[in-house]
C-alpha positions as CSV (number, residue, x, y, z in Angstrom):
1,X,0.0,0.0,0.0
2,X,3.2,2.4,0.9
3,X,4.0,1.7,-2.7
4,X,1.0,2.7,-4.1
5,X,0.8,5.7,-2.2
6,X,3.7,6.8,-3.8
7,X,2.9,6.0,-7.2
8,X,-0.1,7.5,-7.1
9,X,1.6,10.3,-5.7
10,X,4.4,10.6,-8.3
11,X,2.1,10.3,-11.1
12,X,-0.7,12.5,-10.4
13,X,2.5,15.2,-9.4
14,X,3.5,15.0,-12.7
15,X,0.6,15.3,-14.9
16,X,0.0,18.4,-12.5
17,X,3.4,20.0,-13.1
18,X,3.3,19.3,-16.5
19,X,0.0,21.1,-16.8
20,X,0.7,24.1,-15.2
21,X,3.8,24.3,-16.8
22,X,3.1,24.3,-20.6
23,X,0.0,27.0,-19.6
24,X,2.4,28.9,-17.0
25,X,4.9,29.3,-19.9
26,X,2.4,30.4,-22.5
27,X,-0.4,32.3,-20.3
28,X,-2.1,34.1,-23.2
29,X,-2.8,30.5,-25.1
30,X,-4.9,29.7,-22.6
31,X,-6.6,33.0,-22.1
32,X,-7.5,32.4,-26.0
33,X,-8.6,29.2,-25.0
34,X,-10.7,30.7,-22.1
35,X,-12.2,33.3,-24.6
36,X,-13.5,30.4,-27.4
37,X,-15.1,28.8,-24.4
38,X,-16.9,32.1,-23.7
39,X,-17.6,32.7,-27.2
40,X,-19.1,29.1,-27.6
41,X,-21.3,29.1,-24.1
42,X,-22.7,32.7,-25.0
43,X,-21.1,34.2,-22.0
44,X,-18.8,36.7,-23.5
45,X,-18.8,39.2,-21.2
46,X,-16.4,37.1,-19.0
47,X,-13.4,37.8,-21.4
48,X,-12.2,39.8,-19.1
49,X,-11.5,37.5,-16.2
50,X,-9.6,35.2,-19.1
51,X,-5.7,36.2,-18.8
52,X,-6.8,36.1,-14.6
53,X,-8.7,32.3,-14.5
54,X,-5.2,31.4,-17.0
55,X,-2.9,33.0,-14.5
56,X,-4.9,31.0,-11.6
57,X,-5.3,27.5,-13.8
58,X,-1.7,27.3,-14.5
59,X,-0.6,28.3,-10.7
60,X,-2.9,26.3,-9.0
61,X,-2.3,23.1,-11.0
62,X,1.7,23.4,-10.8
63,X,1.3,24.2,-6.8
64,X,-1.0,21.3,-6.6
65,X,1.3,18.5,-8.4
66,X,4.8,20.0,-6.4
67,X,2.8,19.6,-3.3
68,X,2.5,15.9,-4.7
69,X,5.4,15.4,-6.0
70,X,7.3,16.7,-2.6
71,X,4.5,14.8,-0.3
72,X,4.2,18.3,1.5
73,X,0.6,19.3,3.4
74,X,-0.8,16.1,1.8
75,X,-4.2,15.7,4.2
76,X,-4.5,19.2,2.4
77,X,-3.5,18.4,-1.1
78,X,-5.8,15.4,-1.1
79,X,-8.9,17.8,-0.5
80,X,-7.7,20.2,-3.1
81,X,-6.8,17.3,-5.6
82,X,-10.2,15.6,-5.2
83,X,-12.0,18.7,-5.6
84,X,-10.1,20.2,-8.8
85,X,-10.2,16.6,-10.5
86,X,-13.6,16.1,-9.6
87,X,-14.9,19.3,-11.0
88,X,-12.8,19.2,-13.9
89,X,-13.8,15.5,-15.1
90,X,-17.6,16.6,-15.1
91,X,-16.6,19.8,-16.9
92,X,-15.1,17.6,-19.7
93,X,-17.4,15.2,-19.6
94,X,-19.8,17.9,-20.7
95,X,-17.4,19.1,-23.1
96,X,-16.8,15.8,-24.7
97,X,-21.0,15.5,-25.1
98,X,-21.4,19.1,-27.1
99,X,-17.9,19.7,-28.3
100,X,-17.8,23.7,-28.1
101,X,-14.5,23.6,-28.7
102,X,-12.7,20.8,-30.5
103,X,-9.2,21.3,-28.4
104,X,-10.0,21.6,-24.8
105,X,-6.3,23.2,-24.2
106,X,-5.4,21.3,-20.9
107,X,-1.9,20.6,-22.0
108,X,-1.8,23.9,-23.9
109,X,0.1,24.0,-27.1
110,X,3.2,21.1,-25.9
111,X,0.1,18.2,-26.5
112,X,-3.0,18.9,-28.9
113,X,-5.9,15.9,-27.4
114,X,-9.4,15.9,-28.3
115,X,-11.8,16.6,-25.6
116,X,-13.1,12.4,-25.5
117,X,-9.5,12.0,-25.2
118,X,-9.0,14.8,-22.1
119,X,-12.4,13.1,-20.5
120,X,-10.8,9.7,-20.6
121,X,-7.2,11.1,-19.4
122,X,-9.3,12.8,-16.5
123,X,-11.2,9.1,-15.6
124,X,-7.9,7.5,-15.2
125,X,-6.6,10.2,-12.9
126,X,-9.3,10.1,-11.1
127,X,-8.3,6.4,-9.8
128,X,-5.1,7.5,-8.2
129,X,-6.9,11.0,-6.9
130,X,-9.2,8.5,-5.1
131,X,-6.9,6.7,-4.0
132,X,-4.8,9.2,-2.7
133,X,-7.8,10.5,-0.9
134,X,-8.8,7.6,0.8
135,X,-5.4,7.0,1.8
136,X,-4.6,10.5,2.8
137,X,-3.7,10.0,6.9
138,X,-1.5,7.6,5.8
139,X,1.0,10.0,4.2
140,X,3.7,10.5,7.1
141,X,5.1,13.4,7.9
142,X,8.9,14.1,8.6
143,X,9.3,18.0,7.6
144,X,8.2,20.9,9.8
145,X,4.9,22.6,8.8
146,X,6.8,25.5,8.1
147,X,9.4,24.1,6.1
148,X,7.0,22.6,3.9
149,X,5.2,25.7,3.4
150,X,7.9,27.7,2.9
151,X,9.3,25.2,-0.1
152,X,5.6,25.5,-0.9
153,X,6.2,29.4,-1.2
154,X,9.6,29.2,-3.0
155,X,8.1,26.7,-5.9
156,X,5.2,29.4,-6.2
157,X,7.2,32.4,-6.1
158,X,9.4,30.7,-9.2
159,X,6.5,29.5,-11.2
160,X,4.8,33.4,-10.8
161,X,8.2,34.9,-12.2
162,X,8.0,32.6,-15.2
163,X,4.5,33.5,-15.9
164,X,5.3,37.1,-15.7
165,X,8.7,36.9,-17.8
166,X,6.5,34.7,-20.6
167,X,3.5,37.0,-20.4
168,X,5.9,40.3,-20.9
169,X,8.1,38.9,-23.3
170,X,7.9,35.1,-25.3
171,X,7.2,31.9,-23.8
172,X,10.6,30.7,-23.3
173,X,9.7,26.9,-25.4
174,X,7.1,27.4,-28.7
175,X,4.9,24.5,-29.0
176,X,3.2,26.6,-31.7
177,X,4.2,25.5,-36.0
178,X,5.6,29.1,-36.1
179,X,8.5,28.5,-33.7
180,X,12.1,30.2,-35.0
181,X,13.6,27.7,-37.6
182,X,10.2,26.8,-39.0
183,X,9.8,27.0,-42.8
184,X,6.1,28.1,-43.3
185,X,5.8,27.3,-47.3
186,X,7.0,23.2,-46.1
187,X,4.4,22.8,-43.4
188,X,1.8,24.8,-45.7
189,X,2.4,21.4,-47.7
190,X,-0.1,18.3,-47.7
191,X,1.6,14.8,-48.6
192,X,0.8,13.0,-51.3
193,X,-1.7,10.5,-50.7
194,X,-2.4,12.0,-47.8
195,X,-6.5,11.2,-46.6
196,X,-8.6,14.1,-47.5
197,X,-11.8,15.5,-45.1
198,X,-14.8,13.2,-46.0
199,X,-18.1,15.1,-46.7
200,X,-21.7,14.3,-46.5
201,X,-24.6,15.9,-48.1
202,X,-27.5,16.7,-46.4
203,X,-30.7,18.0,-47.9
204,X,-33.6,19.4,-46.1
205,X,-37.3,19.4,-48.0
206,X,-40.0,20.4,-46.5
207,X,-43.9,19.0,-47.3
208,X,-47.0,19.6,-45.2
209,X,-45.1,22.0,-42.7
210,X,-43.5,19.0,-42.0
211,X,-39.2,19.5,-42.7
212,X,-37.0,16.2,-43.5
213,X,-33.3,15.8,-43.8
214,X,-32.5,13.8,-46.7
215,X,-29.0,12.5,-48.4
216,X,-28.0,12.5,-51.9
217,X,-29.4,9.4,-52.1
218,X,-32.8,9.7,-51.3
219,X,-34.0,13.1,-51.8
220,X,-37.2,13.3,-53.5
221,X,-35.8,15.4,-56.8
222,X,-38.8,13.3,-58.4
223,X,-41.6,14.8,-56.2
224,X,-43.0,18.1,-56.9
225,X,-44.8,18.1,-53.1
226,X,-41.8,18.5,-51.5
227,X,-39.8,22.4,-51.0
228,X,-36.0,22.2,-51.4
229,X,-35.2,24.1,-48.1
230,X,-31.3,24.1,-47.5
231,X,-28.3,21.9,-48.7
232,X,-25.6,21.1,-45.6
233,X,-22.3,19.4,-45.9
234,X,-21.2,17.9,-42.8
235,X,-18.0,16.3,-41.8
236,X,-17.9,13.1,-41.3
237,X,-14.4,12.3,-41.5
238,X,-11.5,14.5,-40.9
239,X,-8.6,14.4,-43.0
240,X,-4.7,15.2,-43.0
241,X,-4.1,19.0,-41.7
242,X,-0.8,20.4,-42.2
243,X,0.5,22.2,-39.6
244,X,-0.2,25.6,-40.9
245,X,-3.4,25.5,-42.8
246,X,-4.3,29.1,-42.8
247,X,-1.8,31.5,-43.3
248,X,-3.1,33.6,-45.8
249,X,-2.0,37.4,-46.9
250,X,-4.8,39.7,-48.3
251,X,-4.1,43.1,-49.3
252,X,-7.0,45.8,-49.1
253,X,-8.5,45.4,-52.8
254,X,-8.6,41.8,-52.1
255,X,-5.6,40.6,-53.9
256,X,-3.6,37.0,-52.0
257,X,0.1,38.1,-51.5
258,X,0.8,35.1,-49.4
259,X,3.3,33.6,-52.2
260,X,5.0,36.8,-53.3
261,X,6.0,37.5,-49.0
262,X,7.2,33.5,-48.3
263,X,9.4,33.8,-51.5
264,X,11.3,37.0,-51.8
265,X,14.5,37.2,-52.0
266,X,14.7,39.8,-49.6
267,X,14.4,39.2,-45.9
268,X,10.9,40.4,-45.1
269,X,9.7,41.6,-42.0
270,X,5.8,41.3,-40.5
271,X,4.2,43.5,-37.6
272,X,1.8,41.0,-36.3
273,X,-1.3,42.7,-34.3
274,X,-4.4,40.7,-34.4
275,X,-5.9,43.6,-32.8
276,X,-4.8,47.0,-33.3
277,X,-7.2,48.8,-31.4
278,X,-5.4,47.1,-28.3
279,X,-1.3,47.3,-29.7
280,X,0.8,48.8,-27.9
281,X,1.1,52.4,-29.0
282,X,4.8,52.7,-28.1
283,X,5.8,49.5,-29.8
284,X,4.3,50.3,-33.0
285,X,6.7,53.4,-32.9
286,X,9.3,50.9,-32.6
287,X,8.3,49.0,-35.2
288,X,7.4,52.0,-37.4
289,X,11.4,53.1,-37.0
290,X,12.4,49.4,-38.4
291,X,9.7,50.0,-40.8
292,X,11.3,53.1,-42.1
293,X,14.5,51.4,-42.4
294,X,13.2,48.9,-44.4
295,X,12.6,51.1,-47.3
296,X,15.8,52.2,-47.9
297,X,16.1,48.1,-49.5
298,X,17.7,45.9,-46.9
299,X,14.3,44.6,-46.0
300,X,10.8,44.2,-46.9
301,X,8.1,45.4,-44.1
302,X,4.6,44.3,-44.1
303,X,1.9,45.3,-41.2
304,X,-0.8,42.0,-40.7
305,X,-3.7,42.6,-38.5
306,X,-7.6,41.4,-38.5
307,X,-8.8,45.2,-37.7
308,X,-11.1,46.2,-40.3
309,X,-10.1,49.5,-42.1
310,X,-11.5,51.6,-40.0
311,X,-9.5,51.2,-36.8
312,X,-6.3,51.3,-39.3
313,X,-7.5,54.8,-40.7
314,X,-7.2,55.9,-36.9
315,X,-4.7,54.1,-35.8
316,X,-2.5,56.0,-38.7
317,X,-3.9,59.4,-37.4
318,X,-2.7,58.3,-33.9
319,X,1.0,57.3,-35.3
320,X,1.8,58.4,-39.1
321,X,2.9,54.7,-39.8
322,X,5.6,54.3,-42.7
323,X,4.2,51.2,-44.3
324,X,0.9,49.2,-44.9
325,X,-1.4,46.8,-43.5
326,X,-3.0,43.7,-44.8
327,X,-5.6,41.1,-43.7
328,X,-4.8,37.8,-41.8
329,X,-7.0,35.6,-39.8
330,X,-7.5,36.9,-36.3
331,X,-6.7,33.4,-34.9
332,X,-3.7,33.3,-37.0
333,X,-1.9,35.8,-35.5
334,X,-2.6,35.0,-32.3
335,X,-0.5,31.9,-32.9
336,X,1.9,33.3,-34.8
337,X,3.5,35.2,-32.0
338,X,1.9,36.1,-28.2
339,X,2.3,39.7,-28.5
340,X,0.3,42.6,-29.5
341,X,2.2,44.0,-31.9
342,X,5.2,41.5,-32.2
343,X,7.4,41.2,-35.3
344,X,8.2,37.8,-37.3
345,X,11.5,37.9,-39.7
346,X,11.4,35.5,-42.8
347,X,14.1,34.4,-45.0
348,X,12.5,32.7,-48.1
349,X,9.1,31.6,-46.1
350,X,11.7,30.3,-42.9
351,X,11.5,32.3,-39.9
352,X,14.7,33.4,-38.4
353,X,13.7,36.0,-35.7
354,X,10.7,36.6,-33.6
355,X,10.4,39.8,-31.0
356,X,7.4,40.1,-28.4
357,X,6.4,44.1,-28.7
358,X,8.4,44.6,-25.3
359,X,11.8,43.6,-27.2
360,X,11.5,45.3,-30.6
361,X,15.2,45.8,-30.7
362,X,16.3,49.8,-32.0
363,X,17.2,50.6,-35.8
364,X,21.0,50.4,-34.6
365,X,20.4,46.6,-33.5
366,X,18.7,45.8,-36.4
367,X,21.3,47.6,-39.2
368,X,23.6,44.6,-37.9
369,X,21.7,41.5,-39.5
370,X,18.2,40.8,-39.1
371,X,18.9,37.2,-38.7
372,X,21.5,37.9,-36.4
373,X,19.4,39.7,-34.0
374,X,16.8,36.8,-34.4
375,X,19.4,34.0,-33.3
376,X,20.3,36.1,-30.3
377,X,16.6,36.4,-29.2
378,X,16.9,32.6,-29.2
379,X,20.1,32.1,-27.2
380,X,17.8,35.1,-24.6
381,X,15.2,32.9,-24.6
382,X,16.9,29.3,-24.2
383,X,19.3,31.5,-21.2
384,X,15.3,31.9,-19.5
385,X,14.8,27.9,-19.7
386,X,18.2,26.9,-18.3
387,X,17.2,29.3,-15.4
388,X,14.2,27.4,-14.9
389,X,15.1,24.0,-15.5
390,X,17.5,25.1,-12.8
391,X,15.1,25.8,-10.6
392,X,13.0,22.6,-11.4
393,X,16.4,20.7,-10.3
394,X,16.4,22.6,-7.3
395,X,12.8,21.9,-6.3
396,X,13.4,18.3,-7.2
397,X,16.7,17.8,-5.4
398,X,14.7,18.7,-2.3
399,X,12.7,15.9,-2.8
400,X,15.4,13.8,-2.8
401,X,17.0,15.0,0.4
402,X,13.3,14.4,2.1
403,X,13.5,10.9,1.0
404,X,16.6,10.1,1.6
405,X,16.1,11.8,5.4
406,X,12.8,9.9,5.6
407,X,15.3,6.7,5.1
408,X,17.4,7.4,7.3
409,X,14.8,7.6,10.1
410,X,13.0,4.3,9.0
């Protein structure tokens, strides 16, 4: 029973850190995820509470499985894990039955599951949650209260720094299939042979007051009693997606410049703001001086956003901006880079240099080598996960010492 106590422990810990961790290290994914599950449950008013519940999701689940992991305050961490599993597992369970949105986002970006999938993960958890609950005054205790709860405070102290550093600049690992190194035209690309998404025609007739759904089979073309009312097509078996699957570039009068910007010769530069009535004034100046630079030929410079042309027109009055914007989808860019505005660098359709809004770098960084300054953002951001991973080893090496003291007293 002492080992299963422990395995259940370890492994519930895990999922829980894991958790946390790819949401704590990408807070505004799941804030987006928050807002489709708004949209989708008519309740959008709650948008604003989205970063906040993404902020407290991540924490609490993190907290929660280092609290396992370590066996600290478990009489505690049993009632908090029984109650966030057990609320959770009916919440997906009702997800899984009307499907309001098809990813449920509970490993963020790091493991894409559908939400049958989530609902089943969350069934086998709850075996080792119960367990752990039922078993929870048989968890001895060899630490202080106090120095458990101050590790406690340490771990969450860490994690809240990492949120904020990933929040104000990029998450520190991309999960995302616009990460630095990506080439955009190659996972624009579906295989050969690939399957294709699978279609079914439904027609609805209508006779009598009476309305009928009908297939391509049966209809009654034949039968001048019945009303044609509308033609569906429903999936009924999805196909191969590539990665990216809708990066598109749309100028104003409507014209698709996605090729010409994924193969010029020149490196090209995009301002990504999926919203520009909420960018960053300051960092469009940034990116406006870059812009400017960009004309005199070392670079191309185009401005992507979802804002209809109105909120450009005054968004130009605001800031006289020294190049133009065209159309992306909203949800694009969001995934494209987690920053409103941030700035993508291509070389031939690969990117080689992404900037949150918060680390447009000046004009005199930039003259150097636009790829340049993109490969040192990389070596910034992989400098943020060794500080981490760090602490991780830190957390986990106490741990180690409270098991190997708990040996020594057996």
């Amino acid at each position: 029973m002492k080992n299963i106590r422990t395995l259940s422990r370890v492994i519930v810990g895990f999922v829980f850190i894991f958790s946390g961790f790819v949401k704590g290290i990408d807070p505004l994914g799941s804030a987006y995820k928050f807002h489709d599950y708004f949209l989708a449950f008519g309740i959008p008013f709650m948008d604003t509470i989205s970063l906040g519940l993404s902020i407290f999701l991540a924490t609490a689940e993190f907290i929660i499985g280092i609290s396992l992991l370590m066996g600290t305050r478990m009489r505690l961490t049993s009632w908090l894990v029984l109650i966030f599993m057990s609320f959770f597992t009916i919440l997906t369970f009702i997800i899984a039955l009307t499907n309001p949105v098809t990813d449920c986002g509970c490993f963020g970006d790091a493991l894409i599951i559908t939400n049958w999938q989530t609902f089943i993960k969350n069934l086998i958890l709850m075996t080792f949650v119960l367990f752990i609950f039922i078993q929870r005054d048989k968890f001895q205790q060899f630490y202080p209260a106090y120095a458990e709860w101050a590790s406690l405070v340490v771990a969450l102290a860490g994690f809240l720094i990492l949120i904020s550093h990933s929040y104000q600049h990029l998450p520190p690992i991309d999960f995302r299939p616009y990460h630095i190194g990506t080439s955009i035209p190659e996972n624009m690309k579906i295989p050969e042979g690939a399957p294709v998404d699978e279609y079914e025609t439904l027609l609805y007739y209508e006779k009598d007051g009476n309305v009928q759904e009908f297939t391509m089979d049966n209809y009654p073309w034949d039968d001048s009693t019945w009303s044609w009312v509308e033609t569906k097509s429903v999936l009924i078996k999805k196909g191969y997606e590539a990665p990216i699957h809708n990066f598109t570039i749309v100028s104003s009068d409507g014209f698709d410049i996605t090729e010409e910007v994924l193969s010029a010769s020149q490196p090209v530069i995009l301002l990504i703001s999926h919203n520009l009535k909420e960018a960053n004034k300051k960092n469009l100046e940034k990116a406006n001086a870059i812009a400017s630079y960009c004309k005199s030929g070392n670079c191309l410079f185009y401005g992507l956003t979802a804002s209809p042309g109105e909120v450009i027109e005054v968004i130009n009055n605001q800031i006289p901006l020294d190049f133009e914007f065209y159309f992306t989808d909203e949800v694009t860019l969001k995934t494209i880079v987690r920053s409103n505005p941030g700035l993508l660098a291509l070389d031939n359709g690969i990117i080689t240099g992404k900037w949150h809004g918060n680390d447009i770098p000046d004009v005199s960084v930039f003259e150097s080598s636009v790829h340049a300054t993109g490969i040192s953002k990389v070596i910034q951001e992989k400098n943020t996960l060794v500080w981490y991973l760090f602490f991780s080893a830190v957390v986990l090496f106490l741990a180690l010492v409270k098991y190997i003291f708990k040996k020594a007293i057996v």
